[in-house]
N, C-alpha and C positions, 0 to 999 in steps of 0.2 A: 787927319782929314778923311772925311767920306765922303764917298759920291750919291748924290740922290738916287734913285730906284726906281725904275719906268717899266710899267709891262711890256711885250714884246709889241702885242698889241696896237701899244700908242704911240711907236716910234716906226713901224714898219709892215706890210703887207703878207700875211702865210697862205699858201699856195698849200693844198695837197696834191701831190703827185696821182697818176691816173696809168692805166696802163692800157695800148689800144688795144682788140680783141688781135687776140695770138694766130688766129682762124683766118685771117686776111693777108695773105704774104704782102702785097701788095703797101702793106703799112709800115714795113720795115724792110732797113739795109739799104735806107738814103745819107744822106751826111748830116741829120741834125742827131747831137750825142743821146742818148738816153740810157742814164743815172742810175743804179742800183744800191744797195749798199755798201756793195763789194767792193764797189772804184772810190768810197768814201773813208777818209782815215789815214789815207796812203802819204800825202802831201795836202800841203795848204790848200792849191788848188787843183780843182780835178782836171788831170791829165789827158785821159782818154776814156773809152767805155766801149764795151765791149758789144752792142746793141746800141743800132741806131736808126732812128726813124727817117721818112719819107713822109714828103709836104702835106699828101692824104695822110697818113699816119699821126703825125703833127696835129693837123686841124681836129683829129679827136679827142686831144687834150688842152692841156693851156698850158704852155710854152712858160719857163720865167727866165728874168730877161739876166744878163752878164752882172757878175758882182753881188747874184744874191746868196745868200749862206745854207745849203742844205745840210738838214739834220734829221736823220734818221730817227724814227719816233716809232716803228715797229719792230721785234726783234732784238739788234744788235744797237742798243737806245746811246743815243749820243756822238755816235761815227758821224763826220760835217767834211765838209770841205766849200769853197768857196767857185762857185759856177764864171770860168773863164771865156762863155759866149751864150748867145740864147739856148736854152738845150730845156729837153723833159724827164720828168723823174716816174720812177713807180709810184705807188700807194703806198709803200713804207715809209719815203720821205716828205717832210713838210721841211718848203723852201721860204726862207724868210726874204725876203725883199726890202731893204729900210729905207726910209726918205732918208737922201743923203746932206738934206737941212740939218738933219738932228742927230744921224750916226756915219762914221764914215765906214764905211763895207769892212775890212781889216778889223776894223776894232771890234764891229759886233759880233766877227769870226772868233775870235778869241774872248768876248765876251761870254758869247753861245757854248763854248768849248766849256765854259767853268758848271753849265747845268748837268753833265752826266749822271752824277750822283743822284743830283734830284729826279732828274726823269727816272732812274732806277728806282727810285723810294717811293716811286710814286702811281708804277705799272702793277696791276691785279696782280694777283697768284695763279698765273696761266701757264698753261706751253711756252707760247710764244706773249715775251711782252709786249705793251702796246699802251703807248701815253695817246688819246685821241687829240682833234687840233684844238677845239677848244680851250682844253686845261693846257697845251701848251705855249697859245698865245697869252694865257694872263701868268706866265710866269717872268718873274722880275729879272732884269739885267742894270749894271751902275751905268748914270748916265753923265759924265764930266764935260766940259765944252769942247767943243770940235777942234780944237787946237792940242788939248789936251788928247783926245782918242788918238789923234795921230802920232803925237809923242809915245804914244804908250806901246800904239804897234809897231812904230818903229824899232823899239828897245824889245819887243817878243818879237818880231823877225831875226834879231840879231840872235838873242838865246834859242830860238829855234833852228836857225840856220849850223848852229854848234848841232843840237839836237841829231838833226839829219842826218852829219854829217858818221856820227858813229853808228848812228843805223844803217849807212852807206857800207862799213866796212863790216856789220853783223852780215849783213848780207850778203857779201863779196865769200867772206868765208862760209856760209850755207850754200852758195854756186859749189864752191872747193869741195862741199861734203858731197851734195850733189853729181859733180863728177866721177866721183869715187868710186857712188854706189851705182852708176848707171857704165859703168866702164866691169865692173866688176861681173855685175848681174845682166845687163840691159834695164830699155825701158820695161816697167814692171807691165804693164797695159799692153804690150805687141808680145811680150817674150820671147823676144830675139835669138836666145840661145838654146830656146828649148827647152828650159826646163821642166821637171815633171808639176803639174796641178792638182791641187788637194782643195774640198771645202775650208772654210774655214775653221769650220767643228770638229777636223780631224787632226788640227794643229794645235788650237787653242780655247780655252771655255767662254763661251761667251755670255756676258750680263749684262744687264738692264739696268738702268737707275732708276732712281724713286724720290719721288716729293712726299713725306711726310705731311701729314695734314693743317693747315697753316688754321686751320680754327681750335686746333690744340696748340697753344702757344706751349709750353712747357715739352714739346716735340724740338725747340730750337735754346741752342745754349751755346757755350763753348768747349762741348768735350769734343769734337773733331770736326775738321774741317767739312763744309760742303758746294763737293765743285761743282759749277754750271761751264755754259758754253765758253763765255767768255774767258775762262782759266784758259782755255787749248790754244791750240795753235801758235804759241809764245815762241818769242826769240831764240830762248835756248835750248830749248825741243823738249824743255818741263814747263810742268802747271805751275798758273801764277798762285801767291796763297787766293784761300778764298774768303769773299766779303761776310760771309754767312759759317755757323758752327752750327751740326746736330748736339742735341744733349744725350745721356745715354738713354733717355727713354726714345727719342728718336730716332738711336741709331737702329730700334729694333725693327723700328717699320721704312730702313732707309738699307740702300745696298754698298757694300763696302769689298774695294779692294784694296790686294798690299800692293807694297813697292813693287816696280818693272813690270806693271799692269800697262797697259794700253787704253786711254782713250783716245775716243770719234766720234766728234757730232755727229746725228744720225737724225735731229730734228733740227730747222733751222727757219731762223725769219726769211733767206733766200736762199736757193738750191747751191747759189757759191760760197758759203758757209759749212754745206753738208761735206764731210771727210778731214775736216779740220783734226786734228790731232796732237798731243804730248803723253809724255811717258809719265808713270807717278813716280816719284822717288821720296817714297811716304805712302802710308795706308793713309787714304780716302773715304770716303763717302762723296756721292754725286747725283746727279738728279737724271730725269726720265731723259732729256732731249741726249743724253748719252749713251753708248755701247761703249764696255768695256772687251778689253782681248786678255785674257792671263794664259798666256805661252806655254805651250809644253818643252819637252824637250828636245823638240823634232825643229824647233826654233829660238832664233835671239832674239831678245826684245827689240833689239838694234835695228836687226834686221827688219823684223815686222812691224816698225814704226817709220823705218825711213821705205819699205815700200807703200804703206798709205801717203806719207810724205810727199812723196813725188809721183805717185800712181794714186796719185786722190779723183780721176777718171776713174778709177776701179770702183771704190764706193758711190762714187755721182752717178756711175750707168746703173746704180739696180734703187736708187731715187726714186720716188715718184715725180710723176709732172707736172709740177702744181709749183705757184710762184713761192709756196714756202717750202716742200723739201722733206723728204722724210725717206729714211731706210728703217725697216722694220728690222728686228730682230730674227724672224724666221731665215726673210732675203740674206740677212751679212753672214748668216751663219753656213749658207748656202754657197753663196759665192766663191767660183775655185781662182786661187791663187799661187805666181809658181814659189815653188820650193828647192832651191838650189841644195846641194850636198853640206849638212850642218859646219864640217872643216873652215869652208867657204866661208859662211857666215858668220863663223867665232874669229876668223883672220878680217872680217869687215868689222867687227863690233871693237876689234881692239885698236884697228885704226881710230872708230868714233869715238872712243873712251880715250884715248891721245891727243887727239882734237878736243876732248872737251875743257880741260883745262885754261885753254886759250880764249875760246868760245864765251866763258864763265866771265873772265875777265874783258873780254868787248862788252859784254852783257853788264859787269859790274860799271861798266865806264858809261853804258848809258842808260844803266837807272839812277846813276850823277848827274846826269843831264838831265834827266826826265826831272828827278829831285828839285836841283837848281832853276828849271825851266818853269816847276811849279810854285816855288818860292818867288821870282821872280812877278809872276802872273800876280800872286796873293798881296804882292805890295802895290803892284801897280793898280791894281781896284779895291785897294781901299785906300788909295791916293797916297802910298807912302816911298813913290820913288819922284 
């Protein structure tokens, strides 16, 4: 059995998010929440938010109301989460609101969840992507009877709920690594201990990525991977594979580094995006919204990847101030960072190579879940649970 196919359109109300002028203090740091992309993804629904308006601040947008589904449609395309009171979003998000005649909120949470693909396949060849609201109101979702939506999210709450729970203990143990490094070193951003400060061109080379020209299709194959933003900042402090391959005429005009290279978003749909980071463990190729770091000897990759890790203030203060975000390459290469005594850092790195074994397998355990969670998803909308 399948379920019919309804635009978003015809079953429910989208909302573009708006943002009130930044010039006005007077418009923010009231108690109504206001939405980024940042606070979306984390859980089903959004928890808190880091920015928040005032009733003036408020009255220059339009408010959407409790239970509607925000989905990120600029940038980091597909991040959602479900609005737990009236709150406002930026202009990255379009917030769906469905008559709840026809969908029940949950369900079209988890309906909305199954477009990321398509919004990705369907955003230009830009910097930053960006699906407009238009083309994403007429995109299709299954529509089964109300009785049924509910059955459905009840049985994805349950595999989500599993979900969670090992993402709970991924992150329990990255607090653990966290202590480590910041007991060790200090925080990386005060430099508590004093260490001495170097640019970062004095420690390691830094690159640029590159987009190949997408009007020479035969620029794109499968001879090596090509990572974007969305690879970084993963669970087990590596990139995830990537969606896209260069070919080798590609790779000529695309920038490549090896294994225990560094990347960092350095462009980003919002500034809480910029210093995201993973280690490669593989040569790469990657595109422009990244900076790579290739280490000298004066450092471990270990080291210089868990201090962007938890000193990701360090790359966000030479950011521009602009709602998307950008560290040039001149800035990062500039930017001085401390450098404890190498001893130090090869005694931190073999602690995080001891940990990582563990790590691997919380990570294997839930891309099980993730697995299962999505298998699950795929039966229940084409009506086969």
């Amino acid at each position: 059995m399948s379920w019919p196919l309804v635009t978003i359109k015809s079953v429910a109300t989208v909302t573009t998010g708006k943002t009130p002028s930044t010039k006005v203090a007077e418009y923010f740091g009231g108690s109504i929440p206001f939405i980024t992309p940042a606070e979306l993804g984390v859980t089903a629904t959004v928890l808190s938010s880091k920015q928040t308006l005032t009733e003036a601040g408020a009255a220059k947008i339009k408010l959407v109301p409790k239970n509607s589904v925000l989905v990120c449609c600029i940038g980091s395309l597909g991040k959602l989460a479900i609005a737990d009171r009236e709150l406002g979003t930026n202009q990255q998000i379009n917030s769906v609101t469905f008559d709840e005649s026809k969908v029940y909120p949950k369900y079209g949470y988890y309906a909305l969840s199954l477009l990321k693909p398509i919004l990705e396949s369907m955003a230009p060849a830009t910097t930053v992507a960006i699906v407009n609201k238009s083309k994403f109101e007429a995109l299709n979702i299954p529509l089964p009877p109300l009785e049924e939506q509910k059955r459905i999210a009840a049985i994805l709450d349950k595999a989500d709920a599993i979900r969670q729970k090992r993402q709970q203990a991924i992150e329990l143990a990255d607090e653990f690594l966290r202590s480590v490094f910041l007991d060790m070193f200090g925080d990386p951003v005060m430099n508590p201990k004093g260490w001495e400060t170097f640019p970062i061109d004095k420690i390691s080379q830094v690159v640029t990525g590159n987009t190949p020209p997408r009007s020479e299709k035969d620029n794109y194959g499968s001879h090596m991977e090509w990572i974007k933003s969305d690879n970084i900042n993963t669970p087990n402090h590596y990139l995830t594979e990537a969606e896209e391959y260069l070919s080798h005429k590609g790779l000529d005009k695309g920038r490549i580094v090896p294994e225990g290279a560094i990347l960092i978003t350095c462009i980003a749909g919002s500034p809480q995006c910029i210093g995201n980071v993973a280690i490669t463990n593989r040569t790469v190729a990657f595109n422009q919204q990244i900076n790579a770091l290739i280490p000298s000897d004066r450092v471990t990759t270990q080291y210089i990847y868990s201090l962007v890790l938890f000193g990701k203030k360090l790359i966000q203060s030479i950011s521009t101030n602009s709602m998307k975000g950008m560290v040039s390459k001149g800035n990062l290469e500039k930017l001085c960072i401390p450098i404890p005594p190498i001893e130090l850092q090869n005694k931190y790195s073999l602690i995080f190579k001891s940990l990582e074994e563990k790590f691997n397998l919380l990570c294997d355990s839930k891309k099980y879940g993730d697995d299962l969670f999505s298998s699950i998803q795929k039966k229940a909308f084409s009506g086969q649970l």
